[in-house]
C-alpha positions in Angstrom: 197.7 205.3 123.2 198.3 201.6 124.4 198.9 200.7 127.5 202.6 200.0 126.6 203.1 203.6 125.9 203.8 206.1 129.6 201.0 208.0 131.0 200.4 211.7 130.1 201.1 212.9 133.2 204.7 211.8 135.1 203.0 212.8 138.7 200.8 210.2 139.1 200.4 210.4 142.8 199.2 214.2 142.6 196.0 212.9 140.9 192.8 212.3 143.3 192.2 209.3 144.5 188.7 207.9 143.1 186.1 207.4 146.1 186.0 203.5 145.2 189.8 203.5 145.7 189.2 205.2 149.1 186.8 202.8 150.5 189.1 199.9 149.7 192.3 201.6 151.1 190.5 202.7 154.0 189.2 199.1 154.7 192.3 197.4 154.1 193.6 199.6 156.5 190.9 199.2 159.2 191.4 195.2 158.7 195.1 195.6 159.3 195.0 197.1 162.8 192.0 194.8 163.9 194.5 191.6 162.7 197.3 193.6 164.4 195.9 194.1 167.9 194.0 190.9 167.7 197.2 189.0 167.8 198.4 190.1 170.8 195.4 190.0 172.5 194.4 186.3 171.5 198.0 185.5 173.2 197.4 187.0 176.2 193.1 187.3 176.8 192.3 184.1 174.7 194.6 181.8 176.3 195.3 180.4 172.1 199.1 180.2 172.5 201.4 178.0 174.8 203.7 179.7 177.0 206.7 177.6 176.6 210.0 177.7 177.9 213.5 176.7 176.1 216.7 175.7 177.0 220.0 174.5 175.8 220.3 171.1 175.4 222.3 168.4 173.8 221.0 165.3 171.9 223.0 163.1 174.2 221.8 164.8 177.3 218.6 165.3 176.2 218.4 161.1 175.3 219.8 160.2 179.0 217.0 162.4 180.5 214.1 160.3 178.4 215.7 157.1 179.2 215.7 158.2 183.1 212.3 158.6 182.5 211.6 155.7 181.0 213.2 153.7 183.5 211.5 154.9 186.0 208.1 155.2 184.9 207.8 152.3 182.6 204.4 150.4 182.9 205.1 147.7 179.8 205.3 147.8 176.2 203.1 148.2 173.3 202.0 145.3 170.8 202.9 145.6 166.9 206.4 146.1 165.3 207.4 149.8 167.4 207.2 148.0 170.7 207.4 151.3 172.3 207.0 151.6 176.0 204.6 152.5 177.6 205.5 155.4 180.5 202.9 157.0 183.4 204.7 159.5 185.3 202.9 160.9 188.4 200.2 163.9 188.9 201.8 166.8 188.2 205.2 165.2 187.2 207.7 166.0 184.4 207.1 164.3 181.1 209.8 163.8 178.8 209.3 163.4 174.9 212.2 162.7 172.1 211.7 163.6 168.5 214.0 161.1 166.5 213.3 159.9 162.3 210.4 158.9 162.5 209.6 157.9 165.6 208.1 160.3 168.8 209.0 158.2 171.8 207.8 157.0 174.3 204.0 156.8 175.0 203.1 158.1 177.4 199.8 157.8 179.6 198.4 160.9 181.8 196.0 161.4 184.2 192.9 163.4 182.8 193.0 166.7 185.0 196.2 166.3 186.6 199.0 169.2 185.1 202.1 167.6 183.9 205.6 169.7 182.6 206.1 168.4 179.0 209.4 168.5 178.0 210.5 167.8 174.1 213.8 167.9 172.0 214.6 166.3 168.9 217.6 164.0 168.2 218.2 164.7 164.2 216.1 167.0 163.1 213.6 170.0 162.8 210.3 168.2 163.7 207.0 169.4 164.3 204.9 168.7 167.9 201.4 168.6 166.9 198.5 167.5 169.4 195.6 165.9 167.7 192.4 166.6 168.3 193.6 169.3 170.9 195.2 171.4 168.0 198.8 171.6 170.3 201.5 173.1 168.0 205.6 173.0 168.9 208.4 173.5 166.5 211.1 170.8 168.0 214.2 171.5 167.2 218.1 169.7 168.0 219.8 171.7 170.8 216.8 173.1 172.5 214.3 171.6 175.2 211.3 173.1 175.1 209.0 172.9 178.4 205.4 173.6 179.0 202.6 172.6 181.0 199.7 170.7 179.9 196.5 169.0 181.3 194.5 166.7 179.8 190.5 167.6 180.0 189.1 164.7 178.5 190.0 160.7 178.5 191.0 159.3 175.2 193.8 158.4 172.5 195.8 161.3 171.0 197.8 161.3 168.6 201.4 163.8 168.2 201.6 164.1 164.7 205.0 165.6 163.3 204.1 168.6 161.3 207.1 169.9 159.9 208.4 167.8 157.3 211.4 165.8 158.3 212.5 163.4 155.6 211.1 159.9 153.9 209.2 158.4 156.8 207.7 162.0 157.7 204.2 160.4 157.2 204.6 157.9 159.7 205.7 160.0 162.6 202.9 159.6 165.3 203.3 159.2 168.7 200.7 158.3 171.7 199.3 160.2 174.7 197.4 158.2 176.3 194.6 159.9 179.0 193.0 158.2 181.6 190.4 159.1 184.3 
């Protein structure tokens, strides 16, 4: 016999199971539903997941409600050859954050334990809105504003970091939050 050749018997499946084989299926199985119910409970107990909100938008729009923002909030510009500017809205304002190749603009600088709205669209393309060292992940995509609430608990430089790959320059998307005390 070679194992090219079919087995003896057609009816597999009516052939007991060997006890090894049990304990594996049976733990497999346990492991399942604890990573089942886990997942659901991490979103709601553990706090792990953002509870964001999304609407409609359009590029255009969603560019003249950034630039509002901008204009309003603008505390100067930053040295070096993005010359972004730099924007601190108010305790507990709205925050508005533009995904665009390759750029996430503009900085912005918060108040450590204030709660600001975050609000984020892109302009092209799928990006990715990732929140370094605070592990902060939103897919950004064209069309949709996504809105959530955040506050800063500690005063520092943090970098948004696309994470969904978005072309050429991919690696140089990183955008600033500044936070303050």
């Amino acid at each position: 016999m070679s194992s090219l050749s079919p087995p003896a018997k057609k009816l597999w499946w009516n052939e007991p199971i060997h006890k090894s084989e049990l304990l594996w299926i049976s733990l497999v199985f346990v492991w399942g539903m604890v990573m089942t119910f886990m997942m659901p409970y991490w979103h709601v107990v553990g706090k792990q997941n953002l509870g964001t909100e999304t609407y409609g938008t359009t590029p255009k729009a969603f560019q003249a409600a950034t630039q509002a923002f901008v204009d309003q909030y603008d505390t100067g510009r930053t040295e070096g050859p993005k010359n972004f500017p730099v924007v601190a809205p108010p305790e507990g304002g709205d925050v508005y954050l533009m995904a665009r190749l390759w750029d996430w603009w503009p900085i912005v600088e918060l108040k450590k334990g204030a709660t600001y709205r975050f609000h984020l669209s892109s302009l092209d393309w799928q990006h990715g809105f990732s929140l370094q060292p605070a592990n902060i992940n939103v897919q950004v995509v064209p069309n949709y504003e996504h809105v959530f609430s955040l506050t800063p608990n500690a005063a520092g430089e943090f970098s948004v970091i696309c994470n969904e790959y978005c072309g050429i320059g991919h690696h140089l998307m990183i955008g600033k939050i500044l936070v303050v005390d």
